[in-house]
C-alpha positions in Angstrom: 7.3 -46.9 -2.8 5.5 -45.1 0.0 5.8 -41.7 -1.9 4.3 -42.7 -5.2 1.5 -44.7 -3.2 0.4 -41.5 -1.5 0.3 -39.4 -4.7 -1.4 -42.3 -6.6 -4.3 -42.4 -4.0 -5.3 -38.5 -4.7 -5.0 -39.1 -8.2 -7.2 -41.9 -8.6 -10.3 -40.2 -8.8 -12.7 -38.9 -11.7 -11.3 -36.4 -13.9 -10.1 -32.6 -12.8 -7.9 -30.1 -13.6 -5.0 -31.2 -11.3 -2.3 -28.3 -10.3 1.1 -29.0 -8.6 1.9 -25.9 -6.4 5.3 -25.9 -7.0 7.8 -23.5 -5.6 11.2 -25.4 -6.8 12.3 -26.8 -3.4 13.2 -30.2 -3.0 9.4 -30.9 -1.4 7.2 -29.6 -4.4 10.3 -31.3 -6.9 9.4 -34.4 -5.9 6.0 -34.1 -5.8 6.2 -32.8 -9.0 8.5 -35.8 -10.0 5.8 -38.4 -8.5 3.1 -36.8 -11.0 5.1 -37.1 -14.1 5.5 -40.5 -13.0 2.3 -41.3 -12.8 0.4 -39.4 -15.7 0.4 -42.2 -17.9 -1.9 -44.0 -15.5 -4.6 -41.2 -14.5 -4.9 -39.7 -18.3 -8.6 -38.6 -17.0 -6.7 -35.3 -15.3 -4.7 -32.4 -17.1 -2.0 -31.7 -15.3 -0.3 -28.0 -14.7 2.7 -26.4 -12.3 1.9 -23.4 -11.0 4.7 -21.1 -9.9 4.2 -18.1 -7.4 6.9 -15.3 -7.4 6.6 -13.6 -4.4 9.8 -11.2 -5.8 11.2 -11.5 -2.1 15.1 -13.4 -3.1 17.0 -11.0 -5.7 16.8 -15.1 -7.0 13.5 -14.9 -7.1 13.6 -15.0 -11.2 16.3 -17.2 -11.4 13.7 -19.9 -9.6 11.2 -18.7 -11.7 13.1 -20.2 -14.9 14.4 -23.1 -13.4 11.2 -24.5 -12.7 9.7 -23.8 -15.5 13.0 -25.5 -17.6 12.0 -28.8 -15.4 8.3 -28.8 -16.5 9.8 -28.8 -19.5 11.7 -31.7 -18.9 9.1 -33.7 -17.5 6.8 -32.7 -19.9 4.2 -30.9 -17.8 2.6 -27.4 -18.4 4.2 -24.6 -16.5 2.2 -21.4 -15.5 3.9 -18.7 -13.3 2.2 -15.3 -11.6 4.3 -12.9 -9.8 2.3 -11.3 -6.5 3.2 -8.2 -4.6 3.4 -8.2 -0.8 1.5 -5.1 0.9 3.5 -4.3 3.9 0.5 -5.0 6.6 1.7 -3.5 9.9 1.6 -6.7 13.0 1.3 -9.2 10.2 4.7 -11.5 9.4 5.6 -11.5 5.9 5.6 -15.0 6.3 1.6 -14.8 7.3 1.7 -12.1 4.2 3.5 -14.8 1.6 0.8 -17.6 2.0 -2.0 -15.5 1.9 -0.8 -13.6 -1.8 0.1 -17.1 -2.7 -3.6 -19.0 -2.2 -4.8 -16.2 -3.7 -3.0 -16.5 -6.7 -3.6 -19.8 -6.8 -7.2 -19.2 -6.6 -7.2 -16.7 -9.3 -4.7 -18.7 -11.6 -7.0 -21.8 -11.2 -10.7 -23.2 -12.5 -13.4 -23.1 -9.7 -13.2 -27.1 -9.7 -9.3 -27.5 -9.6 -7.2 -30.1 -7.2 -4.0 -27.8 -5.8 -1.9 -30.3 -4.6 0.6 -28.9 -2.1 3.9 -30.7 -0.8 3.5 -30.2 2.6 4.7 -33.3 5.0 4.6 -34.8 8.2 7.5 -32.6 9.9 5.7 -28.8 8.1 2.9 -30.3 10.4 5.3 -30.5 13.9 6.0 -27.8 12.8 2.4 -25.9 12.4 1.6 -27.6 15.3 4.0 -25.7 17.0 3.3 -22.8 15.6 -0.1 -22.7 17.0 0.4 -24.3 20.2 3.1 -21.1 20.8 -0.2 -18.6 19.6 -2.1 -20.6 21.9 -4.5 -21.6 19.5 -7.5 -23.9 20.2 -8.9 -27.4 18.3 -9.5 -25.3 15.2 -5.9 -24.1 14.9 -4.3 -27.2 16.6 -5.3 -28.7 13.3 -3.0 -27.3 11.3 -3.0 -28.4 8.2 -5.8 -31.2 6.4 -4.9 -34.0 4.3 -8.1 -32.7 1.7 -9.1 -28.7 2.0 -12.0 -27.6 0.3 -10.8 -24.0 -1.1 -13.0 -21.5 -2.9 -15.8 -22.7 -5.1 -15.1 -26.8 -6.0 -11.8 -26.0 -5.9 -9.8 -29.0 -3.2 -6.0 -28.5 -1.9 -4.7 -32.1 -1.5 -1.9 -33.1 0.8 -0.6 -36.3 0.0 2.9 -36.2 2.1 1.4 -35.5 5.6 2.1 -39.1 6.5 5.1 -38.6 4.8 8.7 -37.3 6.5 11.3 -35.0 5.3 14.0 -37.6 5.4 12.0 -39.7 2.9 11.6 -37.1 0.7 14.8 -36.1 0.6 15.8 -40.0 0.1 13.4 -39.7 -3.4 14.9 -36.8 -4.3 18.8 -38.0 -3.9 17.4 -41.6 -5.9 16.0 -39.6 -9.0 19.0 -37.3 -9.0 16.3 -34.7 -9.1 17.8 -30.9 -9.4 16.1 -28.9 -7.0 16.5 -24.7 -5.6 17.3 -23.8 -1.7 15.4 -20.8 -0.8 18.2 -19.1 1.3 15.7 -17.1 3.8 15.1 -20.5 4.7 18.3 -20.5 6.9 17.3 -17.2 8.5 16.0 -18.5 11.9 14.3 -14.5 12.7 11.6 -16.1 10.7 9.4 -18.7 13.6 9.4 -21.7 11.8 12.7 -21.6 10.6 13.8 -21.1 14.0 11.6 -24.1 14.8 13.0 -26.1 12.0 16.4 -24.8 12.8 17.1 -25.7 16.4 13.7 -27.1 18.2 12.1 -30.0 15.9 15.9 -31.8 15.4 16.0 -32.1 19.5 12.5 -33.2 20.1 12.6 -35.5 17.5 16.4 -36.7 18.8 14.9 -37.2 22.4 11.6 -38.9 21.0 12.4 -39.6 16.9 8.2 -40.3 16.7 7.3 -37.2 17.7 5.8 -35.7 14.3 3.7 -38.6 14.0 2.1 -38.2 17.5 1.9 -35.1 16.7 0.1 -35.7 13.5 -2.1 -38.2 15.1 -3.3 -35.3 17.6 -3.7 -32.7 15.1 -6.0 -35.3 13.5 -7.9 -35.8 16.5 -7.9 -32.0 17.4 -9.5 -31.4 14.2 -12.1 -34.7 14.7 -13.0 -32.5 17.9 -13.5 -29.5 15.7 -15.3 -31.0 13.1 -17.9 -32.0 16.3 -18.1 -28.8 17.8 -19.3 -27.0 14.3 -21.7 -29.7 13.4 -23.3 -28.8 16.3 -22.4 -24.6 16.3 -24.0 -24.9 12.4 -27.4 -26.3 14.0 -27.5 -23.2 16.3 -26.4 -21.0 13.4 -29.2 -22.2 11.2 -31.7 -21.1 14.0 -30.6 -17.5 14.1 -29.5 -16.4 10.8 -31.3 -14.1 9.4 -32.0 -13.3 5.3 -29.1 -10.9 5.1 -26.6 -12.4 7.0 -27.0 -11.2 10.3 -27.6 -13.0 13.6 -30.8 -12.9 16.0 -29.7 -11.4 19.0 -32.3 -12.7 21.6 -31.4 -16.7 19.8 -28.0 -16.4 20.7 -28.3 -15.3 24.5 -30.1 -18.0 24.6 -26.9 -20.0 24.8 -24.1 -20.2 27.3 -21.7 -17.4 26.4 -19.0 -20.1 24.9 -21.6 -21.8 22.7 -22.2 -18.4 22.0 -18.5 -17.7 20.9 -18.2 -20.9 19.0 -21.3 -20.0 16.9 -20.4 -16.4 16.2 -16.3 -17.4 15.3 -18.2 -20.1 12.9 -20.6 -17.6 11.5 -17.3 -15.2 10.8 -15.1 -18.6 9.2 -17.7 -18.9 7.0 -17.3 -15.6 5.5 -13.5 -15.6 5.7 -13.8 -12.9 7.9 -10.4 -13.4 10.4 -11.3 -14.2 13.7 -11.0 -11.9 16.6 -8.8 -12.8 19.4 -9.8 -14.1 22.9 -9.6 -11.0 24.2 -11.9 -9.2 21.8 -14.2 -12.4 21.9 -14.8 -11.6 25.6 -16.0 -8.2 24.8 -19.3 -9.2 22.9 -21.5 -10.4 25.5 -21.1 -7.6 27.5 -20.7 -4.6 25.8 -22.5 -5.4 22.7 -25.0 -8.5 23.2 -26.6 -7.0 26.0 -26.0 -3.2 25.2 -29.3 -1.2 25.4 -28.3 1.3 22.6 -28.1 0.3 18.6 -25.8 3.0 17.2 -23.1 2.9 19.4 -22.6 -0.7 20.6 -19.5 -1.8 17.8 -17.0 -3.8 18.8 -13.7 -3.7 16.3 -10.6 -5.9 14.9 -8.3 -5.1 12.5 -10.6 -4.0 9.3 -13.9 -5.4 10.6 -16.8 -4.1 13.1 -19.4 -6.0 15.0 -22.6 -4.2 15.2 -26.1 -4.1 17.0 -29.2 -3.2 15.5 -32.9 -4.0 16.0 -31.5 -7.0 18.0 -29.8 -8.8 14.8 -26.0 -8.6 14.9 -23.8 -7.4 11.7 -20.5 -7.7 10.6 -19.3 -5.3 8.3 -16.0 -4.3 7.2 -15.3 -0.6 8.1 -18.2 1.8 6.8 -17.7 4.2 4.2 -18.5 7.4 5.3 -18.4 9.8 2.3 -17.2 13.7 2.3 -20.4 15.8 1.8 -20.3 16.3 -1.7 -23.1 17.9 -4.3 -23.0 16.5 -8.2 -25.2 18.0 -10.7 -26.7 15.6 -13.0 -26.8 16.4 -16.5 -28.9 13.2 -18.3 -26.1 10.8 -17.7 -27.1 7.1 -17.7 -25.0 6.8 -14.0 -23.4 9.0 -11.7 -20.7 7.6 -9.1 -20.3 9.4 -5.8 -18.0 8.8 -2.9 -14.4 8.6 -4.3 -16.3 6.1 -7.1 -17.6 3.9 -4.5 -21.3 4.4 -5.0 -23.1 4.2 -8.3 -26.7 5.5 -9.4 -28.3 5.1 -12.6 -31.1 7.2 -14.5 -33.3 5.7 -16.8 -36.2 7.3 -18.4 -38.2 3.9 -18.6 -39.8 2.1 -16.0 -37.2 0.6 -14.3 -35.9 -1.0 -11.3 -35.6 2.2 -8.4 -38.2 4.6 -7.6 -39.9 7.5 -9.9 -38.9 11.6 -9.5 -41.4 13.5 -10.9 -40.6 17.3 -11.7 -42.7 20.1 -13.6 -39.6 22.3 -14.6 -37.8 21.2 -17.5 -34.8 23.6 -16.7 -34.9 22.1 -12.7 -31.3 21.3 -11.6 -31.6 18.1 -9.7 -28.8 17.2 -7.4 -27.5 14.4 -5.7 -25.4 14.2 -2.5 -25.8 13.2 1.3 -27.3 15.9 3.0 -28.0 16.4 6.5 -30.9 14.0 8.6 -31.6 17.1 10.5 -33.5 18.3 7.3 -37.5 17.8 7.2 -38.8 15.2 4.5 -42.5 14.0 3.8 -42.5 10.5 1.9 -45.1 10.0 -0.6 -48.2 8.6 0.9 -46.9 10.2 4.8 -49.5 13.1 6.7 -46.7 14.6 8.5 -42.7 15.9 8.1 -40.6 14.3 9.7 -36.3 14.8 10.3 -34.7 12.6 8.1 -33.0 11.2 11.2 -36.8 10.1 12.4 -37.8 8.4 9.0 -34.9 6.1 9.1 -35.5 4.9 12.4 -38.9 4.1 11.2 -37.5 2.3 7.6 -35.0 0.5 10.0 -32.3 1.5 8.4 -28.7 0.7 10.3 -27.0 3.9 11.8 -24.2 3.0 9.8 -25.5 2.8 6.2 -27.5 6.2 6.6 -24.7 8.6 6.0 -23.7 6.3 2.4 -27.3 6.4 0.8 -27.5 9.2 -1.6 -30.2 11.5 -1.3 -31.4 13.6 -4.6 -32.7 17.4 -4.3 -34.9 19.1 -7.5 -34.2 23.2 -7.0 -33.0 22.6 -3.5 -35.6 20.7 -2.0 -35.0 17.3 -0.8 -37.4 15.2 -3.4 -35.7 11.7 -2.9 -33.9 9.2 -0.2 -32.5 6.7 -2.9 -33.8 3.2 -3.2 -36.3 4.4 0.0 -38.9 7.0 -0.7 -39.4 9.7 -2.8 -41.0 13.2 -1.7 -44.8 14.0 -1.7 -44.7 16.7 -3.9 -42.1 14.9 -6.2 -44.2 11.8 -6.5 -45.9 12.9 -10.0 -45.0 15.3 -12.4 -44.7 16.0 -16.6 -41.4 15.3 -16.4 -40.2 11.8 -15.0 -37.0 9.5 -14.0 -36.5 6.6 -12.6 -33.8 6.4 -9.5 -31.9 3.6 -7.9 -28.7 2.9 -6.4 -26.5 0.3 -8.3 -25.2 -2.9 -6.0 -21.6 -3.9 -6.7 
């Protein structure tokens, strides 16, 4: 049978912790029902259900036990996590849904786990749609892949996207299989039920091969894809820099939509979401070829673009702590900033820079402090604003107002993790300083 064929072919490989996403709809059933089948002939794998309850369907529970009643039936271990849906203003809760569910999955799973996920030929018309409607590009016009690579080793497997709804639901009615109907699924407010609903049944009664063209081209789309960053990954490798960022000067060097393709693949790769076409257009201009550092920033949703010393950044939003003053008293750390910022103390010589201090009774301080205020770095002739010496450490405008600074009696004796103070450089009493990374 076609259906046991396709699930056989992503199970014949060498052994891994293989995970049916499985949600108790007649889709992940019978692929569930096709593995139990076919255990006794892959014995390499160990074989789990995982069950996501997003809590949306007062029968959310109620699904919850059923599915894990079949695994028991069919002999397979059942594993269940519930997730909680943050209410993320212009983001559908479908969008919401299958984010908290991969990354459930991805905590709820070993780093070289096989998800394999029911999807099939008609949830690809159906994505295709989807996208074509968002006017995505190739990248989106993908939709879904056959074989994902997820986080870590970790692969999501799709072995019924040659196969059609109708042929699952033939299985399903052959096995007698006992299966749950999600009842938002008839809601058509949400797009692809809509799509499901009342647009895929007439395209595919006017032209009944339809998914499969369209499966073809979302194959080919993603061919073109696969092209375009093999080439964008050469660029990239020429202009990435040891901490992530981007030369500036490299990428004008390209036609402004080479340019775009190698910044949106520089952001995939960190999972950063991409910005729309309409904040895409914005970089050249007003941030690529802007003459000042601190303000050029271009911003989408959580995330900021920004110029310095000709390297681009992206950074999520920068913390910019309260001016606050803690006293330390010989603890080992100290956190600042709502927690956010750790600094540790050790009397040893340690990673961080050395205070030295004569006064045994000296009340040492940390905060962040003004850069109008005057330091002189150990090993400097002259005072300078704080403002000045970072310029000259290159420090990014927007990581200055985050790094703690340390005062002995009121005078500034320390920029942590940068420079210490002349006149704090030596003394009888001594601590090492540094600022913990997370």
């Amino acid at each position: 049978m076609e259906i046991i064929k396709a699930v056989s072919s992503v199970l014949n490989c060498p052994s891994r912790p293989m995970y049916v996403a499985y949600s108790g709809g007649v889709d992940s059933h019978v692929l569930l029902h096709c593995v139990s089948e076919l255990m006794d002939n892959y014995p390499q794998h160990q074989y789990t259900a995982i069950h996501i309850n997003h809590g949306l369907s007062s029968n959310a529970d109620q699904w919850q036990q059923h599915c894990q009643q079949i695994c028991r039936q069919l002999d397979i271990a059942f594993i269940s996590h519930q997730v909680v849906l943050d209410n993320i203003p212009r983001t559908s809760l479908e969008a919401q849904a299958r984010e908290a569910r991969y990354a459930a999955i991805d905590n709820a799973t070993p780093d070289n786990a096989v998800i394999l996920l029911a999807q099939h030929v008609d949830d690809q018309l159906e994505t295709f749609l989807l996208q074509l409607k968002r006017g995505a590009g190739p990248k989106g016009l993908s939709s879904m892949a056959a074989l994902q690579q997820g986080n870590g080793a970790r692969q999501y497997r799709r072995p019924f996207l040659a196969i059609s709804r109708q042929q699952i639901l033939d299985y399903a009615s052959q096995h007698e299989l006992d299966w749950q109907e999600d009842e938002s699924n008839q809601d058509s407010r949400f797009d692809r039920n809509f799509l499901r609903q009342r647009i895929v049944p007439l395209l595919l009664q006017r032209w009944p091969a339809m998914a499969t063209s369209v499966s073809r081209s979302a194959a080919l789309c993603a061919e073109q894809q696969s092209m375009l960053d093999e080439i964008s990954q050469q660029h990239l490798n020429g202009m990435l820099g040891e901490d992530g960022c981007l030369a500036i000067d490299a990428l004008l060097a390209l036609s402004s939509r080479w340019q775009k393709q190698v910044i949106r693949l520089w952001l995939s790769q960190q999972q950063i979401p991409l910005p729309n076409a309409k904040v895409m257009a914005l970089i050249e201009p007003e941030l690529l070829r802007s003459s000042g550092d601190a303000e050029a920033c271009i911003q989408w949703q959580d995330w900021q673009l920004r110029k310095f010393n000709q390297q681009l950044y992206v950074l999520s939003e920068p913390l910019l702590p309260a001016l606050e003053n803690k006293v330390w008293r010989g603890e080992k750390e100290l956190t600042l900033a709502e927690q956010q910022i750790r600094v540790q103390f050790d009397y040893q010589d340690n990673q961080g820079i050395q205070l030295g201090y004569d006064n045994q009774k000296a009340i040492i301080r940390l905060g962040f402090g003004s850069f109008a205020e005057t330091f002189k770095p150990a090993g400097e002739r002259h005072s300078k604003p704080l403002k000045k010496w970072f310029q000259l450490w290159q420090v990014p405008p927007w990581k200055r107002a985050s790094i703690p600074l340390v005062y002995v009696n009121g005078e500034l004796a320390m920029v942590v993790g940068i420079s210490v103070a002349e006149q704090f450089s030596s003394g009888k009493q001594t601590i090492w300083i540094r600022q913990v990374e997370d």
